[in-house]
C-alpha positions as CSV (number, residue, x, y, z in Angstrom):
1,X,2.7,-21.0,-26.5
2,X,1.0,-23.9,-28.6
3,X,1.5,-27.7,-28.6
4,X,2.7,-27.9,-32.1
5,X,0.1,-29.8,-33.6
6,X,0.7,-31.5,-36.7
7,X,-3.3,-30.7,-38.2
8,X,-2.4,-32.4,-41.8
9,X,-4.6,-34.9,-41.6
10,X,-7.5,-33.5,-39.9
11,X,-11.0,-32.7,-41.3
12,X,-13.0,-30.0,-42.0
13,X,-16.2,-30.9,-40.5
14,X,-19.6,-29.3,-39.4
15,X,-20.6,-29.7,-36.2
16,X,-24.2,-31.2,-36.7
17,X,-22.2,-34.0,-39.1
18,X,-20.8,-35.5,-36.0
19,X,-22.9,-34.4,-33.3
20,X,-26.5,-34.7,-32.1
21,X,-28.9,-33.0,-30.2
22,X,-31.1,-36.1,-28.1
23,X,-34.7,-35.8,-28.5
24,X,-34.9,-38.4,-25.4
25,X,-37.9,-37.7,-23.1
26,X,-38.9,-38.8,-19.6
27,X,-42.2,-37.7,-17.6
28,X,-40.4,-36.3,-14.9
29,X,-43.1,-37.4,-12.6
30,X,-42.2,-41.0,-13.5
31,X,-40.1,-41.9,-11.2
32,X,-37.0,-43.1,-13.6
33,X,-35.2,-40.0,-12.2
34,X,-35.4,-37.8,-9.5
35,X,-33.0,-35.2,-10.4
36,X,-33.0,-32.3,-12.6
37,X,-30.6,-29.7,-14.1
38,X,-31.6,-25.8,-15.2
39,X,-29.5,-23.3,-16.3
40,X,-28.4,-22.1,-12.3
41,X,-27.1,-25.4,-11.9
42,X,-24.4,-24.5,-14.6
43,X,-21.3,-23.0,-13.8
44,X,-19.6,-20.6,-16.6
45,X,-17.1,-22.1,-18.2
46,X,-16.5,-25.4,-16.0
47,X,-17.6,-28.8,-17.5
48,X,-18.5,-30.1,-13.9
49,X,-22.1,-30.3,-12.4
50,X,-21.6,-28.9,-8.7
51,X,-25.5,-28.2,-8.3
52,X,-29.0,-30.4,-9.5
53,X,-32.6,-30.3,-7.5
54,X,-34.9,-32.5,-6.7
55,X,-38.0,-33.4,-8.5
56,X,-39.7,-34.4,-5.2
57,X,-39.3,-30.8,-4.1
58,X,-40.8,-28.2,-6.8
59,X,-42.9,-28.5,-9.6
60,X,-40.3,-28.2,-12.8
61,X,-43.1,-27.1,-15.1
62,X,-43.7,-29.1,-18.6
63,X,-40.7,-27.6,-20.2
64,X,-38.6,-30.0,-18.0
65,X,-39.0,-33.3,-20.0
66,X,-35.4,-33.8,-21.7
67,X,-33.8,-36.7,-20.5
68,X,-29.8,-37.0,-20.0
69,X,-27.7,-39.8,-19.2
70,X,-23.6,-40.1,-18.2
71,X,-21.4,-38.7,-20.3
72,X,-23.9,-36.5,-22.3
73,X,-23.1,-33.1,-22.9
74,X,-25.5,-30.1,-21.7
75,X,-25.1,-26.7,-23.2
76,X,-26.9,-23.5,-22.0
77,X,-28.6,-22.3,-25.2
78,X,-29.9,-19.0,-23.6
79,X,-27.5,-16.6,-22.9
80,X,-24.7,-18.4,-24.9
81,X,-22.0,-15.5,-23.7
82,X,-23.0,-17.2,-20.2
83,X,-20.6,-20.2,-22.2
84,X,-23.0,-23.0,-20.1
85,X,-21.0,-26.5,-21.5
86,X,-21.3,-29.2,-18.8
87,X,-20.7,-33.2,-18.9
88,X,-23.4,-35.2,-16.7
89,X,-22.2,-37.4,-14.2
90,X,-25.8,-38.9,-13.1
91,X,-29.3,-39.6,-15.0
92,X,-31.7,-36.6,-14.9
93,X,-34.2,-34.5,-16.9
94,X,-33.7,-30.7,-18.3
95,X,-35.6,-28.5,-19.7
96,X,-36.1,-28.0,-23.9
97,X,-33.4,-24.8,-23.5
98,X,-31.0,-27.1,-22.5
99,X,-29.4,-29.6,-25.7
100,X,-28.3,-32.6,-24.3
101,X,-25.6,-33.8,-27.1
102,X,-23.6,-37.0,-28.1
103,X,-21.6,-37.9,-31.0
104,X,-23.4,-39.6,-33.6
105,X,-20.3,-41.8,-34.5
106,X,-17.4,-43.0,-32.0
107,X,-15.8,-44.0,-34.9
108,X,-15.4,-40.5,-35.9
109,X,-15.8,-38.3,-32.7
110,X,-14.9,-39.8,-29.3
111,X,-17.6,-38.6,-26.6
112,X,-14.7,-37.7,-24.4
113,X,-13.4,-35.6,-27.1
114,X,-16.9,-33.4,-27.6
115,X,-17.0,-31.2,-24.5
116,X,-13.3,-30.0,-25.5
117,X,-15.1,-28.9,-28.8
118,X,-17.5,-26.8,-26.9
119,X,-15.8,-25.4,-25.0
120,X,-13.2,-23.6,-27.0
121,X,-13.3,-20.3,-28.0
122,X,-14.2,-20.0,-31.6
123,X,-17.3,-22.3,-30.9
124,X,-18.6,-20.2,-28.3
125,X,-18.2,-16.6,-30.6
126,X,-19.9,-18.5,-33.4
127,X,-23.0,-19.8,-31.0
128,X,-22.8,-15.9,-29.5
129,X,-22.6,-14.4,-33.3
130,X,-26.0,-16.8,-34.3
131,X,-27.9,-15.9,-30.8
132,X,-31.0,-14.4,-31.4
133,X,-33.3,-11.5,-29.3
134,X,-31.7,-8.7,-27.2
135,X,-33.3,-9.5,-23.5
136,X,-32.7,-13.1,-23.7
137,X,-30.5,-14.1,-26.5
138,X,-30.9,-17.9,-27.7
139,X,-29.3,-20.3,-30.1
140,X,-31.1,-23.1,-32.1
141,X,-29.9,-26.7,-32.3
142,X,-29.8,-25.9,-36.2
143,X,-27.8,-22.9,-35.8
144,X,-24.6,-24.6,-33.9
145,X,-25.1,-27.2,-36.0
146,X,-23.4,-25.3,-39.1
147,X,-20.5,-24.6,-36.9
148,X,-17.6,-25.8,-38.8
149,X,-14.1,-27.1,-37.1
150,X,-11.2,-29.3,-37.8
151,X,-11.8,-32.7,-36.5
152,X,-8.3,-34.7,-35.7
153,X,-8.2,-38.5,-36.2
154,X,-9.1,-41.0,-33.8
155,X,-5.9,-41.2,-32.0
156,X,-5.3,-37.7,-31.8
157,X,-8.7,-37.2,-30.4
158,X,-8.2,-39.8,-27.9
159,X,-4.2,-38.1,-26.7
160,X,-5.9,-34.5,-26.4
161,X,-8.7,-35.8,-24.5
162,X,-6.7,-37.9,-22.1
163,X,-4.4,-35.1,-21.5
164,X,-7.2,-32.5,-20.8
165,X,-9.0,-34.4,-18.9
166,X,-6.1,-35.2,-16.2
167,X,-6.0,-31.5,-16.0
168,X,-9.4,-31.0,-15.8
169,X,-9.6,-33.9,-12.9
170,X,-6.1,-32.4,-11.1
171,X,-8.1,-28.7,-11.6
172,X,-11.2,-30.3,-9.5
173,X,-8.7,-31.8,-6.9
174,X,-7.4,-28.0,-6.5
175,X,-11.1,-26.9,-6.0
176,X,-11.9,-29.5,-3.6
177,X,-9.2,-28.6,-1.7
178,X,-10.0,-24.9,-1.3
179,X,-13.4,-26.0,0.1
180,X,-11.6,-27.7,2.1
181,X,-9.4,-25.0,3.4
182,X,-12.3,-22.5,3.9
183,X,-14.4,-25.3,5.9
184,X,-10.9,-25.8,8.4
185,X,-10.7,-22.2,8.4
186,X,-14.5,-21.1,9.3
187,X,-14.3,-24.1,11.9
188,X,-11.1,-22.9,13.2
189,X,-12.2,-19.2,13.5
190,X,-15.1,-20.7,15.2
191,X,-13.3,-22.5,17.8
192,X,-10.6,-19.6,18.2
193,X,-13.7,-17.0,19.3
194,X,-14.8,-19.0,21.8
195,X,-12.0,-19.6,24.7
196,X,-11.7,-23.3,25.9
197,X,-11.5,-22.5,29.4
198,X,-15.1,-21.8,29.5
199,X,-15.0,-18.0,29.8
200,X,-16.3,-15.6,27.3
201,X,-15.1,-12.4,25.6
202,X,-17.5,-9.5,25.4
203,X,-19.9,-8.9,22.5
204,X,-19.8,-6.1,21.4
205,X,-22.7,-4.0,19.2
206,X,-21.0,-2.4,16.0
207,X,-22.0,0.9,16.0
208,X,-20.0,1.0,19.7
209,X,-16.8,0.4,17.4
210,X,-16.8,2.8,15.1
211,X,-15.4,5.9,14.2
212,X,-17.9,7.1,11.3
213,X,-20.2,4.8,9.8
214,X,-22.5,3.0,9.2
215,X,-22.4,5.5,5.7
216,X,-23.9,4.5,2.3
217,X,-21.9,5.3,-0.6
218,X,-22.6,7.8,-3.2
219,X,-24.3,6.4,-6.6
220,X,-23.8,8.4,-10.4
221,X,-25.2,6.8,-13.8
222,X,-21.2,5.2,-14.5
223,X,-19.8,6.4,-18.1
224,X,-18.2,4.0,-20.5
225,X,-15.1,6.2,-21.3
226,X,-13.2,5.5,-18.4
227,X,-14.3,9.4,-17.9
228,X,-14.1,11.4,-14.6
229,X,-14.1,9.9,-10.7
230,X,-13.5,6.1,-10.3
231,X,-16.5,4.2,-8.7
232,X,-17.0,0.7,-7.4
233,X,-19.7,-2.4,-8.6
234,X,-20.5,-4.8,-6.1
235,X,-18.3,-6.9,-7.3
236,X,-15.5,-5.7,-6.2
237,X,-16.3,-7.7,-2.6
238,X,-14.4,-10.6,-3.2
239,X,-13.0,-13.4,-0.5
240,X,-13.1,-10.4,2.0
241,X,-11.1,-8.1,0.2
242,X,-11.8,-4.7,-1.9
243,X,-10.3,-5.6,-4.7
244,X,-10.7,-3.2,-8.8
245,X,-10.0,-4.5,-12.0
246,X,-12.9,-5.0,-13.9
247,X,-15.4,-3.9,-10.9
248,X,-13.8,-0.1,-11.4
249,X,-15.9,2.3,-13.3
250,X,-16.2,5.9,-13.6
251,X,-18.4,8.6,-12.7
252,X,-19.1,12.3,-14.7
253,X,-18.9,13.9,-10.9
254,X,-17.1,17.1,-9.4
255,X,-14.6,15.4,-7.1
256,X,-15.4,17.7,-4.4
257,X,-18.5,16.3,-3.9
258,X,-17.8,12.7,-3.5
259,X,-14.6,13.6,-1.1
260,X,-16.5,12.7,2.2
261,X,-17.4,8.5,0.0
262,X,-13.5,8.4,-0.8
263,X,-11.8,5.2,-0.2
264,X,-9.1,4.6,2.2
265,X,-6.9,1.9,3.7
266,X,-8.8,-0.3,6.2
267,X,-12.6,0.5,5.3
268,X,-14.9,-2.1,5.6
269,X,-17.4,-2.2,2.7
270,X,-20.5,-4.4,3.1
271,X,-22.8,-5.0,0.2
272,X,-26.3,-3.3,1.3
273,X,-28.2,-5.7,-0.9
274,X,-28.2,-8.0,-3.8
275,X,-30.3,-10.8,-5.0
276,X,-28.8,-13.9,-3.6
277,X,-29.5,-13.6,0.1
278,X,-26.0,-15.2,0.5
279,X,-24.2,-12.3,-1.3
280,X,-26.3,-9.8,0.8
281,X,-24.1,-8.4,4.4
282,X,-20.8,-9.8,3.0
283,X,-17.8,-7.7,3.4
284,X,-14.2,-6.4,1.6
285,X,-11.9,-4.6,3.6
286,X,-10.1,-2.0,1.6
287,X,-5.9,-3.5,1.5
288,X,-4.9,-1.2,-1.8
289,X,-4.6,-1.1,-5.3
290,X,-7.7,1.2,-6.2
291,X,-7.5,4.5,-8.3
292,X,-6.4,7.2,-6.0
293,X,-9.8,9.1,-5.2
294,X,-12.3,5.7,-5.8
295,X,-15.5,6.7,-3.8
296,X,-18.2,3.5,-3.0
297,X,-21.2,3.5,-4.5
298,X,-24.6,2.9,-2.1
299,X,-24.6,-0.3,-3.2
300,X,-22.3,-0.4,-0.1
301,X,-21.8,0.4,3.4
302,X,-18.9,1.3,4.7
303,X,-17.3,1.4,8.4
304,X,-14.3,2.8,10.1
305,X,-13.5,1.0,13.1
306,X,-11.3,2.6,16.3
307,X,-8.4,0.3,15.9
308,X,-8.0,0.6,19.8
309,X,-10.8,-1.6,20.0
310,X,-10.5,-4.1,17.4
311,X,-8.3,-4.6,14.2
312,X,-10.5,-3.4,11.1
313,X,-8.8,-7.2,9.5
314,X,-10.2,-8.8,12.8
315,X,-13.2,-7.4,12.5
316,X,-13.5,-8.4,8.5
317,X,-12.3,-12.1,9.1
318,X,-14.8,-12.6,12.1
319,X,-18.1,-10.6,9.7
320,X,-17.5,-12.9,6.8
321,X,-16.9,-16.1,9.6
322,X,-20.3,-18.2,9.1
323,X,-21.6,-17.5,12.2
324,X,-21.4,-13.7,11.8
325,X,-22.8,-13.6,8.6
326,X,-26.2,-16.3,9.4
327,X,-26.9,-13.9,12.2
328,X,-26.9,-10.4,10.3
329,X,-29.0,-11.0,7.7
330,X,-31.6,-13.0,9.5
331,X,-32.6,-9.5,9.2
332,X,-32.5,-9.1,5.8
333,X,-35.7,-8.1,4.2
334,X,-36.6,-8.9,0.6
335,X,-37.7,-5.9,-1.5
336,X,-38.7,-7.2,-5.4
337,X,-36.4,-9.9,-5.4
338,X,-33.7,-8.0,-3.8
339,X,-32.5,-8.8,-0.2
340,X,-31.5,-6.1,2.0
341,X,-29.8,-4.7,5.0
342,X,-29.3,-1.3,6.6
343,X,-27.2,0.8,8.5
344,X,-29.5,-0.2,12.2
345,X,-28.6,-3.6,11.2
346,X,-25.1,-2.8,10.6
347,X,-25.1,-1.1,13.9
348,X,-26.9,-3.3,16.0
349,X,-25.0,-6.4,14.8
350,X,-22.6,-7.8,17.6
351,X,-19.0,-8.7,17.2
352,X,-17.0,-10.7,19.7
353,X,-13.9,-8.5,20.6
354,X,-10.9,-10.1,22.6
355,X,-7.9,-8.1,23.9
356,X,-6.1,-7.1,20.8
357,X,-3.2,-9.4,21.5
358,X,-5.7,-12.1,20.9
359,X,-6.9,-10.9,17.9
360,X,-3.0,-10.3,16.5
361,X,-2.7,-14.4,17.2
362,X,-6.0,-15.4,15.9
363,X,-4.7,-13.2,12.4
364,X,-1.6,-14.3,12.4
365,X,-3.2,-17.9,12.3
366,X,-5.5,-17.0,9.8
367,X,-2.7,-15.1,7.2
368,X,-1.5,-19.0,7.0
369,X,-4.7,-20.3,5.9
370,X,-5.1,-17.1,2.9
371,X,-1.4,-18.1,2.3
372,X,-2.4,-22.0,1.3
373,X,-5.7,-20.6,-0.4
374,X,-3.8,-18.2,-2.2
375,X,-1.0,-21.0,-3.2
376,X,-4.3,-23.1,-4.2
377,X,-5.2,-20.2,-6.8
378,X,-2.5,-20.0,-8.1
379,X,-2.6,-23.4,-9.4
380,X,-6.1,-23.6,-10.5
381,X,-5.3,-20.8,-12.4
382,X,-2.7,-22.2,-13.9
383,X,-4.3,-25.4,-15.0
384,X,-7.2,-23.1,-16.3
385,X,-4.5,-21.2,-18.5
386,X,-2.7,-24.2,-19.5
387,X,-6.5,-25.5,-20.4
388,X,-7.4,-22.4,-23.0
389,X,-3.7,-22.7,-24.0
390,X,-4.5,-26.1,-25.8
391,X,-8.0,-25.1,-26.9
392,X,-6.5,-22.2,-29.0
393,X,-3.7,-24.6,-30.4
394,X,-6.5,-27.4,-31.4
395,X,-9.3,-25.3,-32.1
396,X,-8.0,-21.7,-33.1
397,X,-6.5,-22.2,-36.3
398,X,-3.3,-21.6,-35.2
């Protein structure tokens, strides 16, 4: 659905006439800022800057000598497809692969009005279409410079951007809330594992609740035709859950010999490594909705828990709980770059098992919490179509 925009009076404009790349400096050892902003800092496709470090704790190197200021734009010019636009909220310094841009003219482009222009779809394909090199694709300042667009007037500019940036501020208020809502619930799950009347519940190693496991998945070079037994990435551990889509892929593979990795109901998968230490030890329990016969990869470890002894969604809530997760992978070990655990962790790591009538209340407390983040989602995910809905009406030539 579009807005109906009347575009008769708007220009045809190129995107280096109204828009500059700032050739500001700063000696970041100066001491006019003490923040700075590289490309992890940047989120894919949100304008907000959730991340920065601090010059006072790592050498940034002399490509780091870009100042920015409020209300600049930074784009990501490595990796464009990464679509890297942010707005900066605070004073800081970035490297030379980072344009920090500005409209040249408020008289003809309002500043509040540029990010909207980078962010929409047909100027990210064109920056991706002009990217040059295959291992770490780049666009020049030149290059989106040529990008040509419709421009509306003044007061149009000034409507869209007020109306996309109340979503954009009401989208931020949905995403502060759902840190909010995992903070109550990790606190809560905290408080809930450990009985106020001063008595404990056992602790109880792993591998002493399992029927089969700890067992590493089976790994086949995946096919791009959709082509033989479905398969698993790690991505597919998300917010505790197993969940394909995109993370499905398929394997050229005799089914009979991947029968014993097939994936059933109430498996645990836990990613065996990964290079964010964070990411490393996290777990998905399997709920439904993969391809009938989808084996796990070794990326993963699965477990099969005796549900006589604790719930296999107990034991997936309390893995993921902060707590749980800090401990196991304080024995993590880092192999080039790439942190990693094993099945003697796995079975070594202790859970805290109550009776299983206290581990039905503590999930049926929990199912309200994933009920509000879930509502939560939904309406971030609605802002964020309503959002590309108007970009395509302003920007797509439609």
């Amino acid at each position: 659905m579009g807005l109906n925009i009347d575009k008769s009076m708007w220009t045809r404009v190129m995107f280096g006439d109204v828009a500059a790349a700032s050739r500001e400096r700063v000696d970041p050892t100066s001491g006019e800022v003490d923040r700075f902003i590289a490309g992890e800092h940047m989120d894919t496709d949100d304008l907000k800057i959730h991340r920065s470090g601090e010059l006072d704790e790592v050498d940034v190197g002399p490509a780091f000598h870009r100042r920015f200021r409020p209300g600049q734009v930074l784009y990501g010019s490595r990796r464009t497809y990464l679509r890297k636009v942010a707005v900066a909220e605070f004073d800081g310094v970035c490297a030379n692969t980072t344009f920090v841009v500005e409209s040249k003219n408020r008289d003809v482009l309002l500043q509040e009005f540029l990010p909207f222009i980078m962010s929409s779809e047909p100027f990210h394909a064109f920056a991706i279409q002009e990217s040059k090199g295959s291992v770490n694709p780049y666009v020049n300042w030149s290059d989106i410079a040529r990008y040509e667009f419709d421009l509306p007037p003044l007061d149009e500019q000034k409507r869209i951007a007020d109306l996309l940036w109340a979503v954009e501020k009401h989208s931020r208020a949905h995403a502060d809330l759902a840190a909010c809502i995992s903070t109550a619930q990790s606190t809560w799950l905290e408080r809930a594992l450990a009985p106020q009347d001063g008595s404990e519940w056992a602790r109880t190693a792993v591998g002493n609740l399992l029927i089969s496991g700890p067992t590493n998945g089976k790994s086949v070079t995946a096919n791009d035709e959709g082509r033989g037994v479905p398969t698993l990435s790690i991505s597919a551990i998300r917010h505790g859950r197993v969940v394909g889509g995109s993370a499905v892929k398929h394997i050229d593979v005799n089914p009979e010999a991947v029968a014993d990795f097939v994936i059933e109901k109430d498996d645990l998968l836990i990613v065996r490594g990964n290079g964010n230490k964070q990411m490393t030890g996290r777990a998905g329990l399997a709920v439904g909705g993969l391809p009938d016969g989808c084996v796990f990869p070794d990326l993963l470890i699965r477990l099969r828990f005796k549900r006589d002894k604790i719930l296999p969604e107990f034991a997936a809530a309390q893995w993921n709980s902060r707590a749980a997760h800090s401990t196991l992978i304080r024995n993590a070990k880092s192999t080039n770059g790439i942190w990693k655990i094993n099945g003697k962790d796995v079975k070594s790591h202790a859970l805290v098992v109550p009776p299983l009538s206290e581990q039905l209340r503590i999930m049926s407390t929990l199912d309200h919490f994933a009920s509000a983040a879930e509502a939560n989602t939904v309406e971030r995910s609605g802002l964020a179509s309503f959002t590309r809905t108007c970009l395509d009406s302003i920007f797509g030539g439609q």
